[in-house]
N, C-alpha and C positions, 0 to 999 in steps of 0.2 A: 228536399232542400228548403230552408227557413229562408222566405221573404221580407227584404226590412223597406222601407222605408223611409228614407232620411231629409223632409224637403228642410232648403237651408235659402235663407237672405243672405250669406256670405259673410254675418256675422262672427263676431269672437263665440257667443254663445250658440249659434249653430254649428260650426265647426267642432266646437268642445263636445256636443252633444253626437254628433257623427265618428270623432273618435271613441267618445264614450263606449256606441252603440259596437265599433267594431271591435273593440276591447271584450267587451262582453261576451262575444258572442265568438271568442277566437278558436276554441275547440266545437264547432257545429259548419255542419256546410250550408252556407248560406249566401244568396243574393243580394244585394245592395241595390238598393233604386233613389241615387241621390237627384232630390227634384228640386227647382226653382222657376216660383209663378210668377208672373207679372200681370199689370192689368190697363193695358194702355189707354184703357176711357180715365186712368183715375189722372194721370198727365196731361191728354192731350181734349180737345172736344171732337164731338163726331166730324164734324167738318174739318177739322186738321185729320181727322184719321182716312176719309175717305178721299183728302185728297194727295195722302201720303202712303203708296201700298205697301211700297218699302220699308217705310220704318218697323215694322212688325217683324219683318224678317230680317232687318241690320239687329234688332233686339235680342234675338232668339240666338243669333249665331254669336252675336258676344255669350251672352249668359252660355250654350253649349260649350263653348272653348271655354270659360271660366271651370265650367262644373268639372269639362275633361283633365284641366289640370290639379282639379280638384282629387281626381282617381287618378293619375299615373304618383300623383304625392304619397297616397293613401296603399297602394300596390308598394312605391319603394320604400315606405318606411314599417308596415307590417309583413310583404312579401309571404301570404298567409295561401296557400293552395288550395286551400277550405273555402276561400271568399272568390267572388265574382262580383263586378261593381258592371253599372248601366245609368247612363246620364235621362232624364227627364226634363226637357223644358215643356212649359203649359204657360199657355196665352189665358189666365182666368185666375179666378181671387186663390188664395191661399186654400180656403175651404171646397169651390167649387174644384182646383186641381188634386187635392188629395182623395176626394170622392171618387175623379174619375179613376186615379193609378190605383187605389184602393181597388177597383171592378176591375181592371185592364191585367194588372199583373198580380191577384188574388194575393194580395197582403196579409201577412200575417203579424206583423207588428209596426207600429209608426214611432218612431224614437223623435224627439223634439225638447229644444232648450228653452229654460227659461232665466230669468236672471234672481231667482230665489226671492231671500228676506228684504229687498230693496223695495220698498211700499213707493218710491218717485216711477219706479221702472214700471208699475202696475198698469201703470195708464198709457204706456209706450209699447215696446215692443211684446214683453208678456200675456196682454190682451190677444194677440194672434193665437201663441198657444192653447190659452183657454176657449177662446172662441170656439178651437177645433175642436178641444175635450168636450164643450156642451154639447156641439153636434153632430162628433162623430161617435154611432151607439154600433158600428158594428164591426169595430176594430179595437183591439189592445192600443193603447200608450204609455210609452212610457217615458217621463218627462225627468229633464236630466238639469238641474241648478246650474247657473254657470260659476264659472271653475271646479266645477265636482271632477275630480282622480278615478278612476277605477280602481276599484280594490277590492275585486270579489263580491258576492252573494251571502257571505258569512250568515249573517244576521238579517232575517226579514219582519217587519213586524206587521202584522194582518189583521187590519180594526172591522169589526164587526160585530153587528147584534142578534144573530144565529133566528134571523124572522124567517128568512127566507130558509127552504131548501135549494142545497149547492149541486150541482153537477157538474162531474169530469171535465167535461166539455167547455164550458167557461172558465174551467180554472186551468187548462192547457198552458197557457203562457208561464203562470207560477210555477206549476209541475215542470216546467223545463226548465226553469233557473236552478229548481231547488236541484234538480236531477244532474246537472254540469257543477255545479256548485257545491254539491251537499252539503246545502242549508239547513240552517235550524228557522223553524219557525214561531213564534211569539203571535196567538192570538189576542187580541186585548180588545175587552168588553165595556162599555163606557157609559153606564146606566144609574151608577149610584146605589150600588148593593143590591137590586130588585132581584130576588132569585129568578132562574129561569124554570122557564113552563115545560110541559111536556113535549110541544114541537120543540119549543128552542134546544130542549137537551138531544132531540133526536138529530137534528139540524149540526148541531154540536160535533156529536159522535162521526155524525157524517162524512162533516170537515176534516176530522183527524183523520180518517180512515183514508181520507181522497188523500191528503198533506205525507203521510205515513206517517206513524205513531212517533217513532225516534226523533222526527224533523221536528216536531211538536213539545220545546222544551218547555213552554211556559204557559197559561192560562191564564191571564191577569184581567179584575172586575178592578175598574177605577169611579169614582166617581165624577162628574164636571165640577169642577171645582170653580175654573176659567169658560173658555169655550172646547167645545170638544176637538175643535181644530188646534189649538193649544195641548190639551194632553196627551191627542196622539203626538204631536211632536216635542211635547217632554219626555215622552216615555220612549221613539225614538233618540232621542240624544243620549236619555239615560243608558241604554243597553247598545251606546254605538250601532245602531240598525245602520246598512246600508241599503235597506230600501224598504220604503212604507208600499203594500199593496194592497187595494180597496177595489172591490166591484161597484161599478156604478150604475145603482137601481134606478126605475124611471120616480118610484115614488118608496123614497125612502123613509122609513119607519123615524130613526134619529132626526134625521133632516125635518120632517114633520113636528116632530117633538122636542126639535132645541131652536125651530126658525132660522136652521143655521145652514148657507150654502157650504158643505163641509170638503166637498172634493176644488172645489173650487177656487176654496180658500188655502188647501193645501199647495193647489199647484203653485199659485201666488208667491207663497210666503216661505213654503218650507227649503231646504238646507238640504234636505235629503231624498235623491231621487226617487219617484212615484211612478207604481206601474197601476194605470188605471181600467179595470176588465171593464169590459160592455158585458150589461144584464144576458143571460141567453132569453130569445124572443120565439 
């Protein structure tokens, strides 16, 4: 059984992102672990906290009744057999409580919202999101724009520069989508015509072979014309992608050679939701 992940502020975009995720995933048996953190030093000062025991548990029991209404909603209006939902409250920051439900209930994927192209919203709630993608390196995410639809896996588009050799095993979460889904896949290369090398083309062959050949309609070398976070997301809008998927290396070749934080800037800005691998270590 597929473990998700869903921590939520109770937001329009975390909700959206929690349906997202159950949409998704409607033909797999899977568990739900909707979480909501708090962090009472950020409200109150230690000397209000120690001399209030109670307020930490009047907190925890509102937020659990919220999140349980939150699943008897999610039960009546998908009524899905396949699914099993579990409420998570954590007394600690957004990061510090996904770490632990990450180890506790061995997660396999974190689904999380963000509010897309809106550059005012970057500096607001969106920094949460991100914050988690820098430093969580040993979980999938996959980050869902607000008001994004569900509408299938059709089209995925997978930006890479074929440096690295892929394994199985890291590209698990893709290979599931593509596998529910039967996705097509669109690798696209973003170097400015440089032919590739003898690892890179092995590297290459690799990918398809892991992807399956069929899934694999397209091959596309683009140049940077803009920023590279720009052409992946022109080239998703071009070909209606519904979903950019990027592994993220500790020391990435491109990111090196364009100065450009590129997963980072995707989650930010893009339109189209991101599933982002962690390197295998």
């Amino acid at each position: 059984m597929k473990t998700i992940l869903l921590p939520t502020d109770f937001s329009d975009n975390a909700t959206n992102a929690i349906h997202y995720a159950v949409e998704a995933h409607k033909n797999q048996d899977c568990k739900f672990y909707l979480m909501h953190s708090y962090a009472l030093d950020l409200f109150f000062t230690n000397k209000e906290l120690e001399s209030d025991s109670e307020l930490d548990q009047e907190m925890r029991s509102q937020y659990e009744k919220e999140l349980e209404w939150m699943i008897i909603e999610l039960r009546r209006s998908y009524n899905n057999s396949k699914h099993k939902f579990e409420s998570v409250v954590k007394s600690n920051s957004l990061y510090g409580a996904i770490v632990e439900v990450v180890a506790e209930k061995a997660i396999d994927l974190i689904v999380m919202g963000t509010q897309g192209s809106s550059g005012l919203r970057e500096i607001f709630m969106g920094s949460n999101t991100v914050s988690v993608l820098k430093r969580i390196r040993n979980c999938p995410i996959l980050i869902i724009p607000a008001d994004t639809v569900y509408k299938g896996f059709s089209q995925i588009v997978f930006p890479t520069d074929f440096r690295q050799a892929y394994y199985r095993s890291e590209l698990l979460p893709l290979l599931d989508l593509i596998k529910y889904n039967d996705s097509k896949v669109d690798m696209i290369r973003i170097v400015g015509y440089v032919n590739l090398d003898d690892a890179q083309r092995k590297n290459k062959e690799q990918l398809s072979n892991f992807l399956g050949k069929d899934q694999v309609t397209t091959y596309v070398e683009l140049p940077i014309n803009v920023t590279v976070r720009k052409e992946i997301e022109q080239y998703a809008q071009q070909v209606e992608a519904d979903l950019i998927a990027i592994i993220q290396y500790k020391h990435s070749f491109l990111e090196k050679l364009t100065q450009e934080p590129i997963i980072k800037k995707l989650a930010f800005h893009t339109d189209t939701p991101l599933l982002v691998l962690p390197e295998l270590e």
